[in-house]
MIZA-224136 format. One record per residue: z, y, x of N, C-alpha, C in turn; residue in three letters. Coordinates in steps of 0.05 Angstrom, whole numbers, padded with zeros to 5 digits, always signed. Example, Ala and Ser with C-alpha at 12.3 -4.5 7.8 and 13.67 -1.06 7.14 Angstrom:
residues 2
+00156-00114+00264+00156-00090+00246+00156-00066+00264ALA/+00142-00045+00257+00143-00021+00273+00157+00001+00258SER/
***
This chain:
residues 368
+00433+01173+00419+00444+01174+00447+00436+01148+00461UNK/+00427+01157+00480+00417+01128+00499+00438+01108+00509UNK/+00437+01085+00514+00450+01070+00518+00444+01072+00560UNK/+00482+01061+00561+00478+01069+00597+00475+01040+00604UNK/+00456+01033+00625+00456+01007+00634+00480+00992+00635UNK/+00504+00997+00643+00520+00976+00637+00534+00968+00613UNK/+00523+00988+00589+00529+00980+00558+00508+00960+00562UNK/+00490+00967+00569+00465+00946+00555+00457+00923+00574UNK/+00472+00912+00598+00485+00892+00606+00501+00874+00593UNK/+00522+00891+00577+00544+00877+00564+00531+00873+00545UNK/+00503+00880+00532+00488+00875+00506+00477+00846+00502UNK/+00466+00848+00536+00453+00816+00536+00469+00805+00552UNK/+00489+00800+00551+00508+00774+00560+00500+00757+00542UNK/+00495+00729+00552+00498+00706+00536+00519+00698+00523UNK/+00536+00687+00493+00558+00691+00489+00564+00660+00502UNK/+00593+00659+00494+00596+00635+00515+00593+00614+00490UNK/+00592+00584+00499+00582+00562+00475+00614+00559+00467UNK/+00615+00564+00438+00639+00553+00421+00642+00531+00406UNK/+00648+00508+00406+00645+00484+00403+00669+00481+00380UNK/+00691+00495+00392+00705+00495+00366+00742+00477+00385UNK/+00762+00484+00371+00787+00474+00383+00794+00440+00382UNK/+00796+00426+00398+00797+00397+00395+00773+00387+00393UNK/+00745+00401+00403+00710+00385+00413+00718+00361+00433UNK/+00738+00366+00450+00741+00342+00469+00756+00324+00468UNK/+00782+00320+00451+00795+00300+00447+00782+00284+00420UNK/+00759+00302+00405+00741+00289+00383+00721+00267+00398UNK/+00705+00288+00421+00689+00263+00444+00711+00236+00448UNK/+00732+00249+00454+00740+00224+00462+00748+00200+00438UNK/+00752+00210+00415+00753+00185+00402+00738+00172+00387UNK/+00709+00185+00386+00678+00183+00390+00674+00155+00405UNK/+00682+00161+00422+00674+00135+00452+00689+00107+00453UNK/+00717+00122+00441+00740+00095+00435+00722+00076+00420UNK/+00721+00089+00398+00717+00075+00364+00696+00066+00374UNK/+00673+00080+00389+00644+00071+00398+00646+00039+00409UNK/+00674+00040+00428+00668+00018+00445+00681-00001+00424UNK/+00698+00003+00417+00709-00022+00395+00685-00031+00384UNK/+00670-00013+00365+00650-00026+00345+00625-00040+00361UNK/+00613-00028+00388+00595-00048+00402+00610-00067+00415UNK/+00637-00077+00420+00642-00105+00426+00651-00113+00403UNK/+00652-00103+00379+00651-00127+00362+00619-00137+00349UNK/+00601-00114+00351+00571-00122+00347+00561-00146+00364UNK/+00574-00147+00395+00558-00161+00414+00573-00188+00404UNK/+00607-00191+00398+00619-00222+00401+00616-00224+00375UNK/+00609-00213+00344+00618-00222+00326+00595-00246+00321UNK/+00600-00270+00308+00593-00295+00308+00564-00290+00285UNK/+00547-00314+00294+00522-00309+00276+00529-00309+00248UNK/+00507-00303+00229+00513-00304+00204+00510-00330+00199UNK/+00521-00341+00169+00528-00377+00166+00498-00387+00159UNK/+00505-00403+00171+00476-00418+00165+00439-00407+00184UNK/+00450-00384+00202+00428-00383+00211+00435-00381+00246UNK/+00435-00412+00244+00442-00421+00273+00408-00424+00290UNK/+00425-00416+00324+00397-00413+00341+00386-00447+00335UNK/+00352-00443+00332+00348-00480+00332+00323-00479+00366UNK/+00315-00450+00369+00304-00458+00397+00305-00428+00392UNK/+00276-00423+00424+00271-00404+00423+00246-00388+00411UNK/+00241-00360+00413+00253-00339+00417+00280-00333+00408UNK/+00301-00350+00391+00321-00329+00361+00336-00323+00390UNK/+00348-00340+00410+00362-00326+00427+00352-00295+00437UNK/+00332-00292+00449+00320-00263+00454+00323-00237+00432UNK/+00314-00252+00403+00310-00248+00385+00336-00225+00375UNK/+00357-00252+00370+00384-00241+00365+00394-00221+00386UNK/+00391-00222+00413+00401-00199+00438+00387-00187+00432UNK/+00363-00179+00415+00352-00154+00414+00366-00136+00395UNK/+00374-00153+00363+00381-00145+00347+00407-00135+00348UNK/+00431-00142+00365+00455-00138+00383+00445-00120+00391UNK/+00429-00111+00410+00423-00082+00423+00418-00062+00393UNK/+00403-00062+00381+00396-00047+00367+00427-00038+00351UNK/+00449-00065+00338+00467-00060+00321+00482-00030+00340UNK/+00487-00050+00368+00504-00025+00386+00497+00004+00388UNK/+00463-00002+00388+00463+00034+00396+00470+00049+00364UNK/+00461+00032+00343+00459+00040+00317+00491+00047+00315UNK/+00505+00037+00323+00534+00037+00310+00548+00061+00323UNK/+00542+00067+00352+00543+00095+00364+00532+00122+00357UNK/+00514+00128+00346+00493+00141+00331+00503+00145+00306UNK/+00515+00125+00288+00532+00131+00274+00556+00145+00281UNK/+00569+00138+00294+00603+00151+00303+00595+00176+00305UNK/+00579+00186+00328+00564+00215+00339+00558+00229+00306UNK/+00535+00219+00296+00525+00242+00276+00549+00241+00248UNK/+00568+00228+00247+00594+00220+00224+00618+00240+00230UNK/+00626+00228+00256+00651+00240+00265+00653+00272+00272UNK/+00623+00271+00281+00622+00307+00294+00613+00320+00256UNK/+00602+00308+00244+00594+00324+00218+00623+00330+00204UNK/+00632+00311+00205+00662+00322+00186+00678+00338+00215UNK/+00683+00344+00235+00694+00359+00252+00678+00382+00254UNK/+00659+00392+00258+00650+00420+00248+00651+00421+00230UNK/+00651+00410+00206+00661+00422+00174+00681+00431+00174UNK/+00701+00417+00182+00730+00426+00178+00736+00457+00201UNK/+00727+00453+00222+00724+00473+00240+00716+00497+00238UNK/+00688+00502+00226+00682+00518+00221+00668+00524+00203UNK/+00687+00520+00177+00689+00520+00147+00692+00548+00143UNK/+00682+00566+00131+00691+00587+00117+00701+00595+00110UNK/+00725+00619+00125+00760+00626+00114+00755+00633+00076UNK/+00777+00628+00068+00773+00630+00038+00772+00663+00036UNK/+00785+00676+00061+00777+00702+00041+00750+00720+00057UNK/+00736+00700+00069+00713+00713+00074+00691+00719+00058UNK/+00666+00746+00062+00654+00756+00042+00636+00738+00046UNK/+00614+00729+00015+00595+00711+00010+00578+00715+00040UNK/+00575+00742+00047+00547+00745+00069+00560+00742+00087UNK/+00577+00730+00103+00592+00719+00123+00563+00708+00131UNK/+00571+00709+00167+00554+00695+00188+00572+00670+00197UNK/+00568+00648+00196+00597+00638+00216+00575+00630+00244UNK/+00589+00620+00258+00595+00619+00287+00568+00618+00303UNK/+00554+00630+00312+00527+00621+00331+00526+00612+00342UNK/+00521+00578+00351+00510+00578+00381+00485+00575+00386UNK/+00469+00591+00412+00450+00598+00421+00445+00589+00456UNK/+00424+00587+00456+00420+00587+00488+00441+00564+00502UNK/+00448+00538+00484+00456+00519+00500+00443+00502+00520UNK/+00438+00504+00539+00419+00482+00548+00427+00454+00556UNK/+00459+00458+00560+00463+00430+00578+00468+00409+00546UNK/+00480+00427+00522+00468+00412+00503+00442+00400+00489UNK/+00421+00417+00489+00403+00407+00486+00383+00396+00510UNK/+00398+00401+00528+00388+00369+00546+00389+00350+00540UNK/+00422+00348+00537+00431+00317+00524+00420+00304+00500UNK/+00419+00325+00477+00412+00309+00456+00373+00303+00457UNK/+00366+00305+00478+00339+00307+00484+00334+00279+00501UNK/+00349+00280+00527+00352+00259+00544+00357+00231+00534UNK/+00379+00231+00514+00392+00204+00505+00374+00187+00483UNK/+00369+00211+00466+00352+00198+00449+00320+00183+00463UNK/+00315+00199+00481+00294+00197+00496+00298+00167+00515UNK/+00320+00167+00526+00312+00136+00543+00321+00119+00525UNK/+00337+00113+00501+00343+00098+00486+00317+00090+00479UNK/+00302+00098+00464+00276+00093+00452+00255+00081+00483UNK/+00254+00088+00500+00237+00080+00525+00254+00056+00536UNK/+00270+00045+00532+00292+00017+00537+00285+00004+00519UNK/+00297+00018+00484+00286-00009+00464+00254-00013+00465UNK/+00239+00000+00478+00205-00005+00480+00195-00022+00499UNK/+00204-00027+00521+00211-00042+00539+00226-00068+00536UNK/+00245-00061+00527+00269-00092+00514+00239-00109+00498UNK/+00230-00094+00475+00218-00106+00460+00187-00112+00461UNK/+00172-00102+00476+00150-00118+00486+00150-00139+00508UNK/+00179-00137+00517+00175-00173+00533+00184-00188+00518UNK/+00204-00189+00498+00202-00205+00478+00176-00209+00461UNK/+00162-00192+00463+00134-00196+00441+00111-00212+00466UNK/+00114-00201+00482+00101-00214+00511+00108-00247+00515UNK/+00125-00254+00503+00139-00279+00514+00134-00291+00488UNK/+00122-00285+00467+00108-00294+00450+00087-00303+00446UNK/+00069-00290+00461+00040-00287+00458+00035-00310+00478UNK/+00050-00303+00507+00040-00322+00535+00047-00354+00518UNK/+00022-00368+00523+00022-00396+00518+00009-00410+00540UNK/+00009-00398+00562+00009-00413+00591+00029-00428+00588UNK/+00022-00464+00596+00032-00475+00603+00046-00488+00588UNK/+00055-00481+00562+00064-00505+00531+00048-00530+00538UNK/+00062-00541+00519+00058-00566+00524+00047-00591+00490UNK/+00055-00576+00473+00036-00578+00447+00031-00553+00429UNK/+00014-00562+00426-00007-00535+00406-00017-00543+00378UNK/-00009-00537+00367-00017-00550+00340-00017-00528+00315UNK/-00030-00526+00298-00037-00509+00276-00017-00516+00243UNK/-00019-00481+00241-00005-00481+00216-00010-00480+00196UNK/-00022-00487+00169-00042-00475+00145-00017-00473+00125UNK/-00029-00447+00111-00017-00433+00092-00032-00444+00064UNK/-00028-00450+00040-00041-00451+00014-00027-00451+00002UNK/-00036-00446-00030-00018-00453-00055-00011-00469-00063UNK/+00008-00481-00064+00031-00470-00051+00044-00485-00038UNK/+00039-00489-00009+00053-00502+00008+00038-00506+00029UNK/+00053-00514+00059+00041-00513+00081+00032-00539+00101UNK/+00009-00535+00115+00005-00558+00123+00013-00560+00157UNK/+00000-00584+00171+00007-00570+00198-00023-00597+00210UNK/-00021-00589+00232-00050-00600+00241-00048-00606+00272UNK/-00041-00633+00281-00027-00634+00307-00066-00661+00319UNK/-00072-00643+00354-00090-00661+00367-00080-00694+00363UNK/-00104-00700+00357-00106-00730+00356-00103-00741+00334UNK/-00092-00724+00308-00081-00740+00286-00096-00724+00268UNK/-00106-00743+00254-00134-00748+00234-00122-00730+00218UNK/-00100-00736+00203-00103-00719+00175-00080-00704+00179UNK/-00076-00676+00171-00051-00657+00175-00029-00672+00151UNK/-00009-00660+00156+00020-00667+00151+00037-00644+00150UNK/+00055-00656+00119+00072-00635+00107+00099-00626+00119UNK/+00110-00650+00140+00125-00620+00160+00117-00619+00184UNK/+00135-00606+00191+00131-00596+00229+00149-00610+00230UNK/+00148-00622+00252+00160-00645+00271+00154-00641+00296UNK/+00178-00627+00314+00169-00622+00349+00193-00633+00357UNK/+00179-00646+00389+00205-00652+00403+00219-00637+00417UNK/+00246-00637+00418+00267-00626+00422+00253-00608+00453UNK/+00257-00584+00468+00260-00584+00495+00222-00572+00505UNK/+00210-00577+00484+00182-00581+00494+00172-00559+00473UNK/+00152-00528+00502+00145-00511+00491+00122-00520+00471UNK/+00123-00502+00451+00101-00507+00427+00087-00487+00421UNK/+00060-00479+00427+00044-00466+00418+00035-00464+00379UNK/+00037-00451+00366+00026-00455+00330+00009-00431+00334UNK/-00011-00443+00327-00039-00426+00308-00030-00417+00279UNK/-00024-00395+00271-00025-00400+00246-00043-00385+00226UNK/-00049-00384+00199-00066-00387+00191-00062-00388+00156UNK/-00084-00382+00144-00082-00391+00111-00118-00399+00114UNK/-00114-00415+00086-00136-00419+00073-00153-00417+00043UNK/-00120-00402+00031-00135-00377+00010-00126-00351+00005UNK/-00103-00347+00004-00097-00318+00003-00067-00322+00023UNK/-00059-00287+00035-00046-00282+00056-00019-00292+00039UNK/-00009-00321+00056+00019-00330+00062+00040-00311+00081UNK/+00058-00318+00084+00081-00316+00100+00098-00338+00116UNK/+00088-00340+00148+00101-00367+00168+00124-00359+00180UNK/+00154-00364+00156+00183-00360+00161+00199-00379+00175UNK/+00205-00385+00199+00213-00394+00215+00246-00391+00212UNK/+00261-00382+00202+00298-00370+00200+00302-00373+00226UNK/+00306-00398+00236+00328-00412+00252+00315-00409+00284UNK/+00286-00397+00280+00272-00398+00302+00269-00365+00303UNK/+00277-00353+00289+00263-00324+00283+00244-00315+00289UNK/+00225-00328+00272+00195-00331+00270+00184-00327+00243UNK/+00174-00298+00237+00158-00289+00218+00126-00278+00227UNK/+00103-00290+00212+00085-00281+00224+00066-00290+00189UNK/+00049-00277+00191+00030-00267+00168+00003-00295+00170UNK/+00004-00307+00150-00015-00325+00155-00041-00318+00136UNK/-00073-00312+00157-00081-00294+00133-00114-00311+00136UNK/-00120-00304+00108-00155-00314+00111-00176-00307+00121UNK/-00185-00326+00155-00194-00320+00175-00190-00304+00185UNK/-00163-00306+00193-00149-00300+00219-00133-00316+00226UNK/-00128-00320+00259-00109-00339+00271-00094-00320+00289UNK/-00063-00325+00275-00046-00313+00294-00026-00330+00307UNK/-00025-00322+00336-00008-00345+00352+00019-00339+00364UNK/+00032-00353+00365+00057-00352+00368+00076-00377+00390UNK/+00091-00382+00408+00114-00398+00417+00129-00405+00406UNK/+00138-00433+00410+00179-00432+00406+00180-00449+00420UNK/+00205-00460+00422+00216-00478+00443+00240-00487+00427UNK/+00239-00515+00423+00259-00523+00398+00280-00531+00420UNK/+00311-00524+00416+00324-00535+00430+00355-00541+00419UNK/+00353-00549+00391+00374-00553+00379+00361-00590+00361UNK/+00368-00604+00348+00370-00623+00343+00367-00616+00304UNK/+00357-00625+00290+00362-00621+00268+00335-00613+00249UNK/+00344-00609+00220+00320-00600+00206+00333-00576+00188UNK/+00305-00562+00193+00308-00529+00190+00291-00528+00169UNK/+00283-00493+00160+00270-00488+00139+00239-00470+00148UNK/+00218-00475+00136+00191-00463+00132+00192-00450+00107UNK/+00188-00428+00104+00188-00402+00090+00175-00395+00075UNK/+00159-00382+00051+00135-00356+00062+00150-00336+00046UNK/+00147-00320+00062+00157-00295+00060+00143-00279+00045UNK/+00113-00286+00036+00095-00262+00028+00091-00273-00006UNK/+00084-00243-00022+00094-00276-00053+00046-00263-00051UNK/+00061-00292-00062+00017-00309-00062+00019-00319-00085UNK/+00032-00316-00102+00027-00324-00132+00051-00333-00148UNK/+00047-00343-00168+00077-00348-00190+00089-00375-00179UNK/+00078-00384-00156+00099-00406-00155+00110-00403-00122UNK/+00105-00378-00114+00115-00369-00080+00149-00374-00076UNK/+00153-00377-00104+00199-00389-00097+00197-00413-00091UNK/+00173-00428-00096+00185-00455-00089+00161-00461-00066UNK/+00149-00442-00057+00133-00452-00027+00150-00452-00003UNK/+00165-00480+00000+00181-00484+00027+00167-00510+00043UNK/+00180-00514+00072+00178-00535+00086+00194-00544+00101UNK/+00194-00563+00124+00215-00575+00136+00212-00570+00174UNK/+00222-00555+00189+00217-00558+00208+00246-00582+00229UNK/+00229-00609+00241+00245-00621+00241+00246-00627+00268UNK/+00270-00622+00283+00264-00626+00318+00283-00655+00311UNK/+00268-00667+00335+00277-00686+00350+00274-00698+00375UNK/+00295-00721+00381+00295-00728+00422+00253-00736+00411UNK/+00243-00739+00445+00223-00749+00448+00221-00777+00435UNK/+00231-00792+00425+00228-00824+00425+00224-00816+00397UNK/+00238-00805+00387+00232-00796+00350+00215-00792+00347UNK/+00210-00767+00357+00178-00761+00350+00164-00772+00356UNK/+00152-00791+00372+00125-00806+00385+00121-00833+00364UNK/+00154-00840+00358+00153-00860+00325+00142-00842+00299UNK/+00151-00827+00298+00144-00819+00275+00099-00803+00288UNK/+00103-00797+00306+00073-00788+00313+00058-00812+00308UNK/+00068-00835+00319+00048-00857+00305+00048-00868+00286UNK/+00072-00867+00262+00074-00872+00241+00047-00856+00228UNK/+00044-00830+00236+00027-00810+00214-00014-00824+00235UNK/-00014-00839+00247-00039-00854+00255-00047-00835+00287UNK/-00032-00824+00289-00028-00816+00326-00045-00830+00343UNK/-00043-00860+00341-00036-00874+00358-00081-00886+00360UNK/-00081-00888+00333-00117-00888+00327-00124-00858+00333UNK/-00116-00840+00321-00129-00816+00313-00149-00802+00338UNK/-00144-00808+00366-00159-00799+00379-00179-00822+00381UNK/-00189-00837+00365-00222-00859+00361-00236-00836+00342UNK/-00255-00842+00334-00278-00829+00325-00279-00825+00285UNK/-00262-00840+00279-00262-00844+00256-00273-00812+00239UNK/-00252-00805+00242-00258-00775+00238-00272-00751+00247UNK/-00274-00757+00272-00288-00737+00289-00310-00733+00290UNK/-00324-00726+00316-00354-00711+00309-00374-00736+00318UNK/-00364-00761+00311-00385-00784+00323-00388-00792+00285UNK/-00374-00782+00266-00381-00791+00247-00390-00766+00232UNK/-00405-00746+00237-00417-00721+00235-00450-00733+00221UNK/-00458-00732+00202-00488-00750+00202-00498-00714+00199UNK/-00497-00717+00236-00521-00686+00234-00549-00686+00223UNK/-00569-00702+00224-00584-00708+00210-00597-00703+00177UNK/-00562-00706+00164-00569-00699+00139-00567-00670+00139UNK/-00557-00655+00154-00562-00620+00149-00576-00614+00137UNK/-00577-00594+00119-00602-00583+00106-00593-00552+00106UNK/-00613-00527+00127-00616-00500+00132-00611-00485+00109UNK/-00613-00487+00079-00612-00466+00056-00583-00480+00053UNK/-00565-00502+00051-00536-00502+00050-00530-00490+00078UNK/-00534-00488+00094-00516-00481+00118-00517-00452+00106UNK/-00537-00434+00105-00544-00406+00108-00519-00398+00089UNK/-00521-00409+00064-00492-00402+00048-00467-00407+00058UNK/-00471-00429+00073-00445-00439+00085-00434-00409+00108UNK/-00451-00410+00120-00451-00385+00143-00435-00362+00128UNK/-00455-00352+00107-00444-00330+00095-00420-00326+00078UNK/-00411-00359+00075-00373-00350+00067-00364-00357+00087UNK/-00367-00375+00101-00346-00379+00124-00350-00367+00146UNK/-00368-00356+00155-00378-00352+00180-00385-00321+00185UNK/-00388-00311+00170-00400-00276+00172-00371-00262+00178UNK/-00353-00263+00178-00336-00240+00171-00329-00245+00207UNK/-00343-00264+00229-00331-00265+00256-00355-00268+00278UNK/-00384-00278+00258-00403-00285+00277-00419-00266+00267UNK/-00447-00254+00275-00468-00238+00263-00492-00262+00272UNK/-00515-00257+00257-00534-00274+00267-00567-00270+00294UNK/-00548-00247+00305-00553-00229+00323-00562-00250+00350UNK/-00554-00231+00379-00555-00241+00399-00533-00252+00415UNK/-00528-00270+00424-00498-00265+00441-00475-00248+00444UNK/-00477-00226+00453-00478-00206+00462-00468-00192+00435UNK/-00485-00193+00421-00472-00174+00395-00451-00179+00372UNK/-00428-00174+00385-00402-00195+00377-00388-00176+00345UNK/-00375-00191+00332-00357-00181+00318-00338-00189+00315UNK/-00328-00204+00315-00297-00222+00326-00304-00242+00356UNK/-00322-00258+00344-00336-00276+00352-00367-00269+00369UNK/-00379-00291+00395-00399-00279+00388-00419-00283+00371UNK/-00448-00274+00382-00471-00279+00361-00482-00300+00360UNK/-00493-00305+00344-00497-00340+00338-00536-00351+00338UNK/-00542-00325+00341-00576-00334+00326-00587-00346+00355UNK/-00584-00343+00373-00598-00360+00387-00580-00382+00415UNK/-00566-00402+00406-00536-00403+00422-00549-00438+00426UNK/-00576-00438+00415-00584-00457+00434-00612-00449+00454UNK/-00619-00431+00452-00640-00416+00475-00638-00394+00479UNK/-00621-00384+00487-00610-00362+00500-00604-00366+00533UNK/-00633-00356+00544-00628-00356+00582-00599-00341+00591UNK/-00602-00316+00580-00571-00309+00588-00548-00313+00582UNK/-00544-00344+00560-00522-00350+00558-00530-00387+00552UNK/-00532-00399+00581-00545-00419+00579-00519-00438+00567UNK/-00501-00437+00560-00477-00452+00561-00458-00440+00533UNK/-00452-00462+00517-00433-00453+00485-00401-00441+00506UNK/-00393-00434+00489-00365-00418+00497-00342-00438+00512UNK/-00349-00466+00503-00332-00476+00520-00344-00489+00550UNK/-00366-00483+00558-00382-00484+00583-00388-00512+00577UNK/-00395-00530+00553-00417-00550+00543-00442-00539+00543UNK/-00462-00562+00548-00488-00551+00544-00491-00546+00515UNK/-00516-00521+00503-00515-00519+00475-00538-00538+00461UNK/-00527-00565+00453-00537-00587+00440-00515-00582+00416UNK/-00532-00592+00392-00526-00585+00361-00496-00606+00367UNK/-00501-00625+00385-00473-00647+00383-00446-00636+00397UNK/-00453-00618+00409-00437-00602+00422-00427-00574+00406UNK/-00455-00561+00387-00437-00540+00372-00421-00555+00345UNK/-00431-00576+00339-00416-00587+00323-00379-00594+00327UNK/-00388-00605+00346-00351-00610+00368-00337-00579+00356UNK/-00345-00555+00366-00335-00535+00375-00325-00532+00336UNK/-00346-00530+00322-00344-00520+00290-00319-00540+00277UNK/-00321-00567+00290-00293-00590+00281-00276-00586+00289UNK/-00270-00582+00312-00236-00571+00332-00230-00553+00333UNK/-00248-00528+00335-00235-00498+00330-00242-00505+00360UNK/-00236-00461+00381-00241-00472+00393-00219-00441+00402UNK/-00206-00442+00431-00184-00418+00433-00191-00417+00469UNK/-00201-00389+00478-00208-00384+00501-00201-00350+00504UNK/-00218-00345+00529-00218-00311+00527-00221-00298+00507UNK/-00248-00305+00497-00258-00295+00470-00250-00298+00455UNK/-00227-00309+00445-00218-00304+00418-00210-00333+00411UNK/-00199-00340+00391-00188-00364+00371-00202-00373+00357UNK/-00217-00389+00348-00236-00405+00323-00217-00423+00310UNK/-00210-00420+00286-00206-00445+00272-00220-00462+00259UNK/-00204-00478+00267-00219-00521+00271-00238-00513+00237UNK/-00247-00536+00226-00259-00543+00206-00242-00549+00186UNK/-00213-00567+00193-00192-00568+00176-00177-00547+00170UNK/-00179-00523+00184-00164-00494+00174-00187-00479+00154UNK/-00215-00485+00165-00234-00465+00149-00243-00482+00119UNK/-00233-00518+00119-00240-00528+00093-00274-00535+00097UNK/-00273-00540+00119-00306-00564+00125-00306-00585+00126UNK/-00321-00597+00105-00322-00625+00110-00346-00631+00127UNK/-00354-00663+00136-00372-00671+00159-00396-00661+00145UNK/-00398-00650+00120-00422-00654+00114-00434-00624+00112UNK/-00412-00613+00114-00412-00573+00109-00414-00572+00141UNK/-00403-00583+00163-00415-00580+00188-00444-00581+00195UNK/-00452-00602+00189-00486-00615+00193-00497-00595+00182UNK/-00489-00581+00159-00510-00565+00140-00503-00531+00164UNK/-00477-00527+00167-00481-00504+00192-00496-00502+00213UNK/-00494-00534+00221-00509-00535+00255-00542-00534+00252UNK/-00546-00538+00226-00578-00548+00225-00593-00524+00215UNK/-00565-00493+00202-00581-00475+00197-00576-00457+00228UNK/-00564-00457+00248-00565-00449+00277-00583-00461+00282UNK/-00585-00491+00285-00616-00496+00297-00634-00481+00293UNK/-00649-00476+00255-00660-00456+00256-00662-00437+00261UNK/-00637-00422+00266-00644-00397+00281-00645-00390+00307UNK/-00642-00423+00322-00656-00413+00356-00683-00420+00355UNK/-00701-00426+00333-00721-00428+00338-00739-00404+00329UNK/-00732-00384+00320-00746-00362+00307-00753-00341+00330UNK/
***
């Protein structure tokens, strides 16, 4: 027997959404408990001993506050509603095994929501967290820059002007700080706690980073990554102090000489180079960023084979003319521009005499 259109009207009615008795006074104590637990996420006090010592940890920590809050709501929602449909719409005891329980279908203003929320949460913390990663990276305008080296087992640090690197970090209080950091045999870990500063120190590569010390005191250097049987006891000292401290203690460590020549590229005896040590030299230290190509044909770095007669690139990377005394400079200091980061000769482990033997096998190859 056919069905009369207004049976089969009443066939496709949508049923109405059953959520179940007490869905709304459940929301509501969803939201209570919600707000209790994110004002105690936002005021509850840092953990002991890992006090802000500059910046980023302030950013750092408000991120991690955001994250506890949404996390702790997300909890309440998927906890509180799981045990309230259980109990709700639990299965009468004397119902048959093939029982259907309750359908809902065709909700939309629900699955809006659970679509929408999740959705700008995630497009906020994406946003929150690349200007904090942004505000890392920007090193416009710091005011010291100085390098980090990673080895077995322990770390060095490598500040302009001063001849030989030194076993802690020492910055003045107030004053942004650029760090290069870096290893020089296998991948370290640069643990910052108090600065909340973790970054991977790896062999040839330089990764860079900010802080801004603005607490008084001495803190801890980390590594986080284990690099061999003795990585429990690879620590350091990161030690802020007023300006007057540090400039005593900067010239205590030979500050005060270190920008004379002693060390630098006036005591380079380019001369003694010899082309069959450089060519080896090139190929451990130098291949995995330069090719011996053209300009132009870059792989980290650019190309190196003709970087003293090359018309279309009359000028080395830091706009010096290309004289061997000039790529020498660049191979001793490292060098950090558009193009990319170079680490100095003290991060790559060159001595004056492993320079001369590089520059003299480039010579040869602007002459070929």
């Amino acid at each position: 027997m056919p069905f009369r259109e207004d049976q089969l009207a009443q066939r496709i009615v949508k049923p109405k959404t059953n959520l179940g008795p007490g869905f709304w006074p459940v929301t509501a104590l969803i939201v209570v408990v919600s707000a209790i637990m994110v004002y105690l996420v936002e005021t509850s006090p840092l953990p002991i001993g890992l006090v802000q010592a500059g910046a980023p940890a302030d950013s750092v920590d408000a991120l991690f506050r955001f994250l506890g809050a949404v996390a702790a709501v997300i909890f309440n929602i998927v906890t509180i509603y799981t045990i309230y449909f259980g109990i709700v719409f639990a299965a009468p005891k004397n119902a048959p095994p093939n029982a259907i329980g309750v359908q809902i279908h065709d909700a939309p203003v629900l699955e809006f929501w659970w679509t929408a929320i999740p959705t700008i949460l995630v497009i906020v913390l994406s946003i929150y967290s690349v200007k904090i990663w942004a505000d890392l990276q920007n090193t416009a305008g710091d005011v010291l820059t100085l390098e980090a080296i990673g080895y077995q087992f322990g770390f060095q640090f490598r500040y302009p002007k001063l001849a030989n690197p030194t076993t802690e970090l020492h910055l003045p209080i107030g004053t942004p700080t650029t760090i290069h950091v870096t290893s020089r045999d296998v991948i370290h870990g640069f643990w910052l706690p108090e600065f909340r500063i973790k970054v991977d120190m790896v062999p040839g590569l330089v990764n860079t980073v900010r802080i801004t010390p603005t607490r008084l005191g001495t803190y801890r250097v980390v590594c986080s990554e284990f690099c061999g049987v003795l990585h429990g006891a690879m620590a350091g000292k990161v030690v802020v102090e007023n300006q007057q401290d540090f400039a005593k203690w900067f010239a205590q460590q030979g500050g005060a000489q270190a920008a004379g020549g002693n060390g630098g590229v006036s005591a380079i005896p380019l001369a003694s180079g010899t082309v069959a040590a450089g060519q080896t030299l090139f190929g451990q230290k130098c291949s995995a960023c330069h090719s011996v190509g053209p300009f132009d044909q870059k792989q980290v770095g650019p190309g190196l084979g003709h970087i003293f007669s090359d018309p279309a690139h009359p000028k080395l990377v830091d706009g010096a003319d290309p004289t061997p005394q000039n790529a020498a400079k660049i191979i001793h200091d490292g060098y950090q521009g558009d193009i990319g980061t170079m680490p100095s000769a003290q991060v790559n482990g060159l001595s004056n005499a492993d320079i001369a033997n590089l520059v003299a096998y480039l010579v040869s190859l602007s002459k070929k």
